[in-house]
N, C-alpha and C positions, 0 to 999 in steps of 0.2 A: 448134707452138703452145705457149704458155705453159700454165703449171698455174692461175695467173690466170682465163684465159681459159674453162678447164672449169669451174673454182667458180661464175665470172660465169654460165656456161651452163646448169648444175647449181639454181644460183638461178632464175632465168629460169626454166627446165622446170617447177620443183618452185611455184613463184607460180604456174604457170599453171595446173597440174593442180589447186592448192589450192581457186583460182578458179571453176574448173570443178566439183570438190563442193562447194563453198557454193553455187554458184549449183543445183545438183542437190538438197539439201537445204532450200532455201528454195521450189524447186516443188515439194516435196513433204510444205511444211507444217511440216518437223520445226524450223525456224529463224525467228523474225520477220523484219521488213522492217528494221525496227534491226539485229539480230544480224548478218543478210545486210550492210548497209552497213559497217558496222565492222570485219569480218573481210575483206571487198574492201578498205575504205584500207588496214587491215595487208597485203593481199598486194601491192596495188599498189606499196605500200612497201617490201615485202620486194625485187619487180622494180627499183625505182629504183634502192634501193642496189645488185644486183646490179648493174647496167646502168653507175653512175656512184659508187664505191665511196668518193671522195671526196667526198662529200656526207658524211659522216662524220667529216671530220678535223676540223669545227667542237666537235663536244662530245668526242670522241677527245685532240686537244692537251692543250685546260684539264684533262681530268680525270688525264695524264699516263701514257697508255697509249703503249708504246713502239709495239705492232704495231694493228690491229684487231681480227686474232684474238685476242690478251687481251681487248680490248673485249666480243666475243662469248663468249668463255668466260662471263666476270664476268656478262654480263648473262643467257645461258642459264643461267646457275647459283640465279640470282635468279630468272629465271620458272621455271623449274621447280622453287623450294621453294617460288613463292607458290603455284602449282598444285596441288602436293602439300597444302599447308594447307588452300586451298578446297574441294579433292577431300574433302579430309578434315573438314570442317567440315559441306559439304553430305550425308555419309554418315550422321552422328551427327544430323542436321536430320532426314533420313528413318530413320536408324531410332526416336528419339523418337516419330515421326510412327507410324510402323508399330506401337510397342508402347502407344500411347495407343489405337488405333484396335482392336489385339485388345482390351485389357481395354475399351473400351467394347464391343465384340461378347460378351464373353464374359457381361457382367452383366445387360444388352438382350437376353440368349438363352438364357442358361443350359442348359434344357432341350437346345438341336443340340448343344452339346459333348459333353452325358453321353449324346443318342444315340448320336453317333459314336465316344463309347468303347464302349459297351456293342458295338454293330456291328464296331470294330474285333478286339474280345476274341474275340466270336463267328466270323469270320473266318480268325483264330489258333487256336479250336480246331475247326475243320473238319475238317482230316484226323487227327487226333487221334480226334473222336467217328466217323469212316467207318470207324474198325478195331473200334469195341464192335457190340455186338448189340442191336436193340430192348428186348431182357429187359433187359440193363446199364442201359442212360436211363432206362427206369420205375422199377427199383430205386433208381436216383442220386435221382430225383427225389422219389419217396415219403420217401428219405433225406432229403433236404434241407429236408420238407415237417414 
């Protein structure tokens, strides 16, 4: 059997399991009914060309690609820097989001942050104050006082 024929197989396999977690992702809420559709034509498309690879040689000729696999290089090459840029666009959306959302908690609260410090501090020196003596604290604190 051809080496062809594994890629074609390989394709096939790999559309079909795709298929199968979108379709497992969309019962379980994590996907719309859009999203679920869209990602099915791409897999179904991903099987066809598999299946029938010249289906291809229509935009492959004109653009002057000797093999497919240039085809596929050039064009994996493309979607994953546009993915890389959304990735990275949607990261800096949430963290905007994230640090709008502390400083409105922090101004709306004030008072829990300076609990949780004081609370943290006090935490820190726990086993620090379990080595003094009762007499030591009353002294510190009259000190303090």
């Amino acid at each position: 059997m051809s080496t062809t024929f594994w890629i074609q197989l390989l394709g096939i396999i790999f559309g079909v399991a795709m298929m199968y977690f979108t379709f497992v992702k969309y019962k379980r809420k994590e996907i719309s009914n859009t999203e679920c559709t869209i990602w099915m034509i791409g897999w179904i498309a991903l099987i066809g060309i598999a299946i029938v690879p010249s289906l291809l040689d229509t935009i492959i000729k004109p653009l002057n690609f000797y093999r497919r696999l240039d085809f596929f290089v050039v064009v994996g090459f493309f979607t994953i820097l546009g993915l890389a840029f959304y990735n990275y666009s949607l990261v800096k959306k949430m963290e905007h989001k994230m640090e709008q959302l502390v400083r409105e908690t922090a101004v709306s609260h004030p008072h829990t942050s300076h609990t949780h410090t004081i609370h943290t501090e006090n935490s820190k020196n726990t086993k620090a104050d379990s080595k003094e003596t009762k007499d030591e604290k009353e002294r510190k604190i009259e000190d303090n006082q």
